[in-house]
MOPAC internal coordinates of N, CA, C and O (Angstrom, degrees):
PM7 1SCF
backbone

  N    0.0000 0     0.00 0     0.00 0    0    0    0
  C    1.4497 1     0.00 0     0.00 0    1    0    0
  C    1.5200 1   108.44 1     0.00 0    2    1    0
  O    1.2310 1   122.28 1   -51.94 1    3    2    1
  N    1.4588 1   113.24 1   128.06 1    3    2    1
  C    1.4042 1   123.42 1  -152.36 1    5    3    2
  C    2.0711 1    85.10 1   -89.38 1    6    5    3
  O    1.2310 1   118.15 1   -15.04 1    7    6    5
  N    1.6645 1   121.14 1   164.96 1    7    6    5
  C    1.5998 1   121.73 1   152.61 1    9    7    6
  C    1.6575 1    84.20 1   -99.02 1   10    9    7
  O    1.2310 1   140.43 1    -6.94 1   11   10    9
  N    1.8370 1    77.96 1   173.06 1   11   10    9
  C    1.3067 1   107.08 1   171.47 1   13   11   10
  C    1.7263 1    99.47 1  -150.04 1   14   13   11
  O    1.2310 1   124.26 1   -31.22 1   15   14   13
  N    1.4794 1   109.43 1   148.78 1   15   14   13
  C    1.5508 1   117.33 1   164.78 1   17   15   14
  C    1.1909 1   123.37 1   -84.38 1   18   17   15
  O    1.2310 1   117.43 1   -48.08 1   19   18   17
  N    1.4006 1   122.51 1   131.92 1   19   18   17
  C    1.4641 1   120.64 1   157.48 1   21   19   18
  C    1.7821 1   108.18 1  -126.67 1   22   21   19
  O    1.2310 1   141.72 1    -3.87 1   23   22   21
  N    1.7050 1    75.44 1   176.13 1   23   22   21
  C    1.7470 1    78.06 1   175.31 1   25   23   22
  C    1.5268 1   107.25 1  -149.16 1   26   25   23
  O    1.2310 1   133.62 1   -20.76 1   27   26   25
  N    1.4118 1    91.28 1   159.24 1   27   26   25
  C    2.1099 1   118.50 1  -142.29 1   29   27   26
  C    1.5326 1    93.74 1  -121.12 1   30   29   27
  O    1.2310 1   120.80 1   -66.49 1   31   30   29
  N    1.2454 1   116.08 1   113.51 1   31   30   29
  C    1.4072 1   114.44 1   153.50 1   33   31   30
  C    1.7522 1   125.96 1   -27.26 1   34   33   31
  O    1.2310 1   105.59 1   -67.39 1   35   34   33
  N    1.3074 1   144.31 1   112.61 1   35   34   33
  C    0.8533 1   163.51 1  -131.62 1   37   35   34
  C    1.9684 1   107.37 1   -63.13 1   38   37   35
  O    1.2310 1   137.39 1   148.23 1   39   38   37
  N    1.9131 1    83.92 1   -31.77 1   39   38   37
  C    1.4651 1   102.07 1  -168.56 1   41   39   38
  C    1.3847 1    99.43 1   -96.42 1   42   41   39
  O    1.2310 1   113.23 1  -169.55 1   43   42   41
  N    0.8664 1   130.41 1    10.45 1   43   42   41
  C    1.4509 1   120.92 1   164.92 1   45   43   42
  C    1.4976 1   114.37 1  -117.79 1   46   45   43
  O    1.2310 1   123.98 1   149.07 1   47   46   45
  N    1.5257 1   109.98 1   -30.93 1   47   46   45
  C    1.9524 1   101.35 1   167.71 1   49   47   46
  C    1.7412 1   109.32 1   -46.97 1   50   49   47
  O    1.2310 1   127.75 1   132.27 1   51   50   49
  N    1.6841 1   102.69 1   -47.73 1   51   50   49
  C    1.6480 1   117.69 1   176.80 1   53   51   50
  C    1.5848 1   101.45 1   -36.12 1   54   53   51
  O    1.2310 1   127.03 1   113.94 1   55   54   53
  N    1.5701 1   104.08 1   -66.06 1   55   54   53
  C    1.6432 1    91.94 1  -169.32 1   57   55   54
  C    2.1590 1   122.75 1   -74.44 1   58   57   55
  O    1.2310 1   135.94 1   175.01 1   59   58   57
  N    1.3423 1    86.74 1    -4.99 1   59   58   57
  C    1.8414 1    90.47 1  -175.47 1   61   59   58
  C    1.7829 1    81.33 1   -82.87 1   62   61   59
  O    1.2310 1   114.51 1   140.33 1   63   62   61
  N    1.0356 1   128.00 1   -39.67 1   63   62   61
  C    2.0615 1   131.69 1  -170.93 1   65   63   62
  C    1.5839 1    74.16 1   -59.33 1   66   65   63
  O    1.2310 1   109.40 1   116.36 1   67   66   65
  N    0.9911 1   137.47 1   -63.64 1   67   66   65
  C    1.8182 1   121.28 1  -138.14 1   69   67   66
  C    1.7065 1    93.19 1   -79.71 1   70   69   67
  O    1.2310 1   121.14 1   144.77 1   71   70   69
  N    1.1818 1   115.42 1   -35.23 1   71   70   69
  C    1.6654 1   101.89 1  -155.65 1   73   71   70
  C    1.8411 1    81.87 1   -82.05 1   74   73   71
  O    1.2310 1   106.02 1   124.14 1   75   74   73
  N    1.1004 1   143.56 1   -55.86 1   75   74   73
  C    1.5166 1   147.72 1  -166.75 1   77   75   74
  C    1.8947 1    95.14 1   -49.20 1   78   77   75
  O    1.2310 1   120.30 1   113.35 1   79   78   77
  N    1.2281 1   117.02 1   -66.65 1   79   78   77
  C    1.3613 1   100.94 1   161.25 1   81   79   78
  C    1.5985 1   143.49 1   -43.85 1   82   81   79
  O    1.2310 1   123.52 1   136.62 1   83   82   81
  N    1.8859 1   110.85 1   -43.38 1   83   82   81
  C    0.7464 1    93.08 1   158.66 1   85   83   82
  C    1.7152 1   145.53 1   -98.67 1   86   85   83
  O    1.2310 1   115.90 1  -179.88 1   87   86   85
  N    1.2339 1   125.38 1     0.12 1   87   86   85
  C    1.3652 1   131.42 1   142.04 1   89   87   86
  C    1.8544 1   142.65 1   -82.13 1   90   89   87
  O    1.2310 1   129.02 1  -178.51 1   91   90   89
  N    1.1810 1   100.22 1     1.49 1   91   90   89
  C    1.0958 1   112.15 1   177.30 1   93   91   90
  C    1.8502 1   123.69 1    61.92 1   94   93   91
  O    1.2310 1   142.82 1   168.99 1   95   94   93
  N    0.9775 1    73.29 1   -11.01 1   95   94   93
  C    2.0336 1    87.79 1   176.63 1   97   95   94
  C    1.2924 1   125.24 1   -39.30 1   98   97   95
  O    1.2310 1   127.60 1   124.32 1   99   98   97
  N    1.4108 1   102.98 1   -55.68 1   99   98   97
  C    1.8109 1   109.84 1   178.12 1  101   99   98
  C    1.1295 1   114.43 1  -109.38 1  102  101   99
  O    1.2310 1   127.33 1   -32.11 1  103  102  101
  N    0.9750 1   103.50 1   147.89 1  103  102  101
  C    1.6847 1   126.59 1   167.33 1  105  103  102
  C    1.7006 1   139.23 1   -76.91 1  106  105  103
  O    1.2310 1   131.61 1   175.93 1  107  106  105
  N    1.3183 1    95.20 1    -4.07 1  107  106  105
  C    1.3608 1   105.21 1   178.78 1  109  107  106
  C    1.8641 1    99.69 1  -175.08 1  110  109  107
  O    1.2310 1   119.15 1    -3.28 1  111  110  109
  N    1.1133 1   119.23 1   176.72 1  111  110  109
  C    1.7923 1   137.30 1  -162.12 1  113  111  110
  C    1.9355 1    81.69 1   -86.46 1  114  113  111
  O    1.2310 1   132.06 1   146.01 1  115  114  113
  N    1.2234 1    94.31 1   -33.99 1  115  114  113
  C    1.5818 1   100.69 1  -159.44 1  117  115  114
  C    0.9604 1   106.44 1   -77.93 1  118  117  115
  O    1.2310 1   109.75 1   132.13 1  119  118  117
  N    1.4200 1   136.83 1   -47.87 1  119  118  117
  C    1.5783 1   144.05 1   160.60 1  121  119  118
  C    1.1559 1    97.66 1   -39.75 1  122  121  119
  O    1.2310 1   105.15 1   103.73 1  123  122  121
  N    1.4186 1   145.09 1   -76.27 1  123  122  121
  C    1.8564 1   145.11 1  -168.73 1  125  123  122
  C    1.2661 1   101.42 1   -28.96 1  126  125  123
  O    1.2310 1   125.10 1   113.02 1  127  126  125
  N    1.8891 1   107.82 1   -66.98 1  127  126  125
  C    1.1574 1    97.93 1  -128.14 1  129  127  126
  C    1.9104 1    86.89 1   -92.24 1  130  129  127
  O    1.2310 1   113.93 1   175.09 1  131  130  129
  N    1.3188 1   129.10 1    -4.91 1  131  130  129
  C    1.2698 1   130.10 1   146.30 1  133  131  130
  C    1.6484 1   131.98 1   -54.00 1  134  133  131
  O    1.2310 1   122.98 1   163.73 1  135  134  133
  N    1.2893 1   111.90 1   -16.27 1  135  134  133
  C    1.4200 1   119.83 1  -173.26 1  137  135  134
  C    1.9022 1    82.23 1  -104.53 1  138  137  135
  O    1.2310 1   114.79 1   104.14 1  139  138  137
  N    0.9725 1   127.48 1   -75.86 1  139  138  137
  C    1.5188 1   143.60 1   173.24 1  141  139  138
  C    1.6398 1   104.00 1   -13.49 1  142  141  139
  O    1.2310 1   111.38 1   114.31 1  143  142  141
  N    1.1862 1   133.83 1   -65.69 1  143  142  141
  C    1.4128 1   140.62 1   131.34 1  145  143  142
  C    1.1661 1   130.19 1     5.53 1  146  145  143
  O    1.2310 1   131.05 1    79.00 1  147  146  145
  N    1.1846 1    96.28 1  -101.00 1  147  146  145
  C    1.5173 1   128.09 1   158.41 1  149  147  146
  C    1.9648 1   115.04 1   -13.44 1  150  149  147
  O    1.2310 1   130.61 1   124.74 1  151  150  149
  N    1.7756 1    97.13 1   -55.26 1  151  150  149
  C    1.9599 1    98.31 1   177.87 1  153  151  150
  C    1.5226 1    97.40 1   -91.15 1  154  153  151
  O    1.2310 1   124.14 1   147.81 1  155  154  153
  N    1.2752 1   109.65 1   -32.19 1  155  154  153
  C    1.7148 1    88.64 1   168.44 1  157  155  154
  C    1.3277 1   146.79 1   -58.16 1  158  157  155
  O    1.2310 1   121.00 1   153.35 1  159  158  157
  N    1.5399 1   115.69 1   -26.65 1  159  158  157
  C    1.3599 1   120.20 1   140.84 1  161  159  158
  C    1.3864 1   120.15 1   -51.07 1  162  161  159
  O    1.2310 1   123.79 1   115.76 1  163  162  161
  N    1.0080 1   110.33 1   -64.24 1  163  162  161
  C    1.9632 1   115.75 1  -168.90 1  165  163  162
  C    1.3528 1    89.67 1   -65.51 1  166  165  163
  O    1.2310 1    92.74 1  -174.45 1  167  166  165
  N    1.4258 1   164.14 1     5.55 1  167  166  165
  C    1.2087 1   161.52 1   143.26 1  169  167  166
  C    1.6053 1    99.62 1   -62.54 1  170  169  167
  O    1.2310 1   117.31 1   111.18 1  171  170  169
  N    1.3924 1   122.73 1   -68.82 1  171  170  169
  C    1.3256 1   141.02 1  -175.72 1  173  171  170
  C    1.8198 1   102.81 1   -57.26 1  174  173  171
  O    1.2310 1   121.18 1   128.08 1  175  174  173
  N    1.0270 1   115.35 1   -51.92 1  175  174  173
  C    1.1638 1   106.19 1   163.94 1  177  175  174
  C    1.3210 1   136.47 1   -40.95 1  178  177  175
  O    1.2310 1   123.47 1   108.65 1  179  178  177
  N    1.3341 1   110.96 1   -71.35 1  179  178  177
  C    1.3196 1   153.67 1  -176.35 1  181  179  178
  C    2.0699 1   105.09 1   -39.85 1  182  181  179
  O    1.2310 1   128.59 1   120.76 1  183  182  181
  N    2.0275 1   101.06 1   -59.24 1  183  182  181
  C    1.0815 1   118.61 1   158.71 1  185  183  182
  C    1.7496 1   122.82 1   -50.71 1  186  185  183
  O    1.2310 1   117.12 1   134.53 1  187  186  185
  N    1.2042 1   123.07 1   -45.47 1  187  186  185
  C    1.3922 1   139.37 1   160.83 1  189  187  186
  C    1.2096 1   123.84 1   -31.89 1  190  189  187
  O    1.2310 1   130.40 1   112.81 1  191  190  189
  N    1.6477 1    97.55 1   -67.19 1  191  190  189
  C    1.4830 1   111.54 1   165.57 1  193  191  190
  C    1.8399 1   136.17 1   -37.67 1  194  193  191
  O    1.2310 1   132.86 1   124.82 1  195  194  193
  N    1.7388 1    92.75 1   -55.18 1  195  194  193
  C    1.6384 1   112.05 1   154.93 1  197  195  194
  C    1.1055 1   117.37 1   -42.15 1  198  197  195
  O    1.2310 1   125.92 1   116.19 1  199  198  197
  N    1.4816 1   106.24 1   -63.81 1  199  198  197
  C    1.5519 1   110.30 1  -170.27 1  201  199  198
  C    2.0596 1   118.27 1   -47.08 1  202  201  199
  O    1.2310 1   133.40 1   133.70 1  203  202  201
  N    1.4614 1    91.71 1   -46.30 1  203  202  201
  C    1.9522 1   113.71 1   165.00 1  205  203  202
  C    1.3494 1   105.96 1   -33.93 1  206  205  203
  O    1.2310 1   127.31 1   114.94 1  207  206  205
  N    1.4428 1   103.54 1   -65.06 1  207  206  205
  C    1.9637 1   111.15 1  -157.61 1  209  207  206
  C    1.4727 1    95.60 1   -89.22 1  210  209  207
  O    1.2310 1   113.24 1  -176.48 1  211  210  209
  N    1.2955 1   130.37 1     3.52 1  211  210  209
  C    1.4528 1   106.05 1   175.83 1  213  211  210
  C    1.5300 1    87.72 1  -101.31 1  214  213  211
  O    1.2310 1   117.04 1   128.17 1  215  214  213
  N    1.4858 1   123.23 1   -51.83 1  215  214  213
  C    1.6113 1   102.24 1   178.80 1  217  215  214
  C    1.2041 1   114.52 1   -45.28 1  218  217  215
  O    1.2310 1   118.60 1   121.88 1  219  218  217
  N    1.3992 1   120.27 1   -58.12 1  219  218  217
  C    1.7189 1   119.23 1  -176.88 1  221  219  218
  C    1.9247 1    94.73 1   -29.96 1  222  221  219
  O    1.2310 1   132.43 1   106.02 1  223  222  221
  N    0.9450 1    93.61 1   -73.98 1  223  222  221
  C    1.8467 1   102.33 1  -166.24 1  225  223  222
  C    1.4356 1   104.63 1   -43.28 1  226  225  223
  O    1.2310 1   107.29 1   120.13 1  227  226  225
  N    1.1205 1   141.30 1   -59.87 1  227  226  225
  C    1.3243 1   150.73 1   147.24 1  229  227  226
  C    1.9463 1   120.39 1   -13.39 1  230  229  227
  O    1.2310 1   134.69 1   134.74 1  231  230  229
  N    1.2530 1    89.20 1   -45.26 1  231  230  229
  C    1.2694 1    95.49 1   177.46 1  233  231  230
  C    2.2354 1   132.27 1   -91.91 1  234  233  231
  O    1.2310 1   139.91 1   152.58 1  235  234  233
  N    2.0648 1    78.99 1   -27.42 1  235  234  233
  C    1.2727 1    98.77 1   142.94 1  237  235  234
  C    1.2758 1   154.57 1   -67.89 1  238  237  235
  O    1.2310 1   124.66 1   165.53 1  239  238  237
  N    1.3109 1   108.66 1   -14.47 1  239  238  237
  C    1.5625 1   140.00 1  -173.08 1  241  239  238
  C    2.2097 1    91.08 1   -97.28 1  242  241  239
  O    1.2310 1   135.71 1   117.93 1  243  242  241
  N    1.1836 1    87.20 1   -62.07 1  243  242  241
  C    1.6025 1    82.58 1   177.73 1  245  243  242
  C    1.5995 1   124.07 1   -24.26 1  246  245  243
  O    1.2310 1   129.17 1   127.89 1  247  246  245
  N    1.7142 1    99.94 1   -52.11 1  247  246  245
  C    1.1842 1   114.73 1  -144.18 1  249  247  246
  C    1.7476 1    99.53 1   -94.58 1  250  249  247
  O    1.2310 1   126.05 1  -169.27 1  251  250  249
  N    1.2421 1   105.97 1    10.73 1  251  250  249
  C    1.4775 1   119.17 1  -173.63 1  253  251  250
  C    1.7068 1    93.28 1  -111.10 1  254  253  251
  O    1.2310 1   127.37 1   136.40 1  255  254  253
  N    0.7410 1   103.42 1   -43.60 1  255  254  253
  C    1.8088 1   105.70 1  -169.82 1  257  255  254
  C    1.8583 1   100.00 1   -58.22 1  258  257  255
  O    1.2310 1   120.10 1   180.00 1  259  258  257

């Protein structure tokens, strides 16, 4: 698995530095904002998915009427 660089508005590395300091959780800006990522897809996903089975259902209901 290859990295890649990005770049973060100044004011938000500030606030990923404050929460990593103050919970101790991560280990680096890069760990956060990799885990941070990471549920935001499976959020986006997850939402996607719903969206599928309610059309399916939607479209099943149609086909009954």
């Amino acid at each position: 698995m290859g990295f890649r660089k990005i770049s973060l508005q100044e004011q938000l590395v500030t606030s990923i530095e404050k929460v990593i300091e103050k919970t101790g959780t991560y280990r680096s800006i890069a760990e956060f904002v990799s885990e941070a990522v990471r549920l935001r897809i499976e959020d986006i996903e997850k939402q996607d998915r719903a969206r599928k089975r309610l059309e399916k259902h939607e479209e099943e209901d149609q086909h009954h009427e």
